[in-house]
N, C-alpha and C positions, 0 to 999 in steps of 0.2 A: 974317436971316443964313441960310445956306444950313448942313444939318450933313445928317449919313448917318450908320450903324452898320454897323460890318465886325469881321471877325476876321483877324486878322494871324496868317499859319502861322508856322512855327520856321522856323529860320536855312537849313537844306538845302533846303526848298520855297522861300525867299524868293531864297536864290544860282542855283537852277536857272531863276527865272519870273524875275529881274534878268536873267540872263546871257541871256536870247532880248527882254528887255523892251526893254533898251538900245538894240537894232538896231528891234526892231517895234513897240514902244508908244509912242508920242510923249507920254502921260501917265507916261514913268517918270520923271522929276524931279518929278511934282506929288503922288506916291502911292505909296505901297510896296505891294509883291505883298499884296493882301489878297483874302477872301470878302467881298461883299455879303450884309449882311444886311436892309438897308434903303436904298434910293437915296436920291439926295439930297431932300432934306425942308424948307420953312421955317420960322421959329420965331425968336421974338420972346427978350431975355432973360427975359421972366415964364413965358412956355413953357417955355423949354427946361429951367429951374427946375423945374418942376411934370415935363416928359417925364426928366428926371436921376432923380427919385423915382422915378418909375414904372420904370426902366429897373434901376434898384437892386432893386425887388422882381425883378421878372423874373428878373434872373439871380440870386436866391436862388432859384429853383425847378431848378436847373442844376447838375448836380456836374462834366461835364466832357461839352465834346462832342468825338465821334470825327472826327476828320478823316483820309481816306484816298484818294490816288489813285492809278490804276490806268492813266491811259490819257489821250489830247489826244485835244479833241473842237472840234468848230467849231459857230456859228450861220448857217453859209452856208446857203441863199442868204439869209437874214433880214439878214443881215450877216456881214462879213469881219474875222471875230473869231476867234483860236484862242487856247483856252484848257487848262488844266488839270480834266478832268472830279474834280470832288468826290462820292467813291460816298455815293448819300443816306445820310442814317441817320433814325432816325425822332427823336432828340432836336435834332438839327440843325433838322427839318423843325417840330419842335413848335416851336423857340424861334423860328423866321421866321414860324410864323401868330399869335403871343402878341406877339412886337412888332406885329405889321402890326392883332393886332387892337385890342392896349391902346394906341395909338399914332392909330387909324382913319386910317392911310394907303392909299390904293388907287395898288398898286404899277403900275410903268410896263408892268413886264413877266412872265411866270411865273418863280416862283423855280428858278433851276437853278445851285446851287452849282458855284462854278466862280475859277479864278485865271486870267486874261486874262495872255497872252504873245505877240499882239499885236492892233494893232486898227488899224483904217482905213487898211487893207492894202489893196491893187493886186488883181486879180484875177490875174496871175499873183504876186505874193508871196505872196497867200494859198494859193494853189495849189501854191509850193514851200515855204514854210514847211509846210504842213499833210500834204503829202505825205514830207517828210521826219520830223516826229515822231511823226505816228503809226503809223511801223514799229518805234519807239525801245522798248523796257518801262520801266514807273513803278511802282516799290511804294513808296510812301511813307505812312507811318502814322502820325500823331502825336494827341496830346490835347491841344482847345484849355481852356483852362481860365479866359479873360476874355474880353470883347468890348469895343469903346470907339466910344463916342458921338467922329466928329469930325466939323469942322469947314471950309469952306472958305476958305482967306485971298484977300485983292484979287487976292495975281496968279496964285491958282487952285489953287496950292497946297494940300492937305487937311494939318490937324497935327488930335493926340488933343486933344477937350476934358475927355472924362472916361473911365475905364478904368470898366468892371464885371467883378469877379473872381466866379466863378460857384459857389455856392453859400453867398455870403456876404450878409448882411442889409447 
């Protein structure tokens, strides 16, 4: 079975990245506005047993991480992707090398927190979506305080298989 780890922001980062996702993400019915913390992964139920453990310590070493953005940023030309830039923090950036390590996934791609508002865009939508938000200001601050191990369903769908509240055993 296919699973990943994200952090899902609070309600006002999730209404702003829905209300552009709707028109630009053709994965907004499969996924709510989340962070990647780990792509998608495979794993057996004896695995994912044994990675639940592990992922429970982890986020005991976690009291809260910062989430803040500032500004839309793109992976053009790499891709036609516009997202939500997430300004690093360095406990963000420890809990994504502690999975990637206690986990030994080697990731698809370099970690660059971020919420996707839209993707596999047209060269000109990319170009007026991206030209229009990012004249826009974003101060948005919030504290995540779990992450959750999910899941992919058959028709591609992602739902939570397990929450991790962060700083709890």
């Amino acid at each position: 079975m296919k699973y990943g780890i994200a952090i899902f922001p609070g309600k006002d980062l999730q209404d702003l990245a829905n209300s552009l996702r709707k028109r630009y993400d053709p994965k907004y019915a499969l996924i709510p506005p989340h962070i990647t913390l780990i792509g998608d992964f495979e794993a057996n139920n004896e695995e994912i047993e044994e990675i639940s453990k592990k992922l429970a310590t982890i986020a005991s070493h976690y009291h809260s991480i910062p989430i803040k953005v500032t500004k839309v940023s793109s992976f053009k030309p790499v891709s036609n992707v516009v997202y939500l830039k997430i300004e690093p923090s360095t406990d963000l950036e420890h809990l994504h090398q502690e999975l990637i390590s206690t986990l030994a996934v080697n990731p698809e791609h370099p970690f660059v927190p971020h919420i996707t508002l839209g993707q596999n865009l047209s060269s000109d939508e990319h170009l007026d979506l991206y030209s229009n938000l990012r004249m826009q200001n974003y101060n948005f601050e919030e504290t995540a305080d779990r992450f959750h191990l999910l899941y992919e369903l058959e028709n591609g769908s992602w739902t939570v298989y397990e929450t991790f509240r962060l700083g709890k055993e």
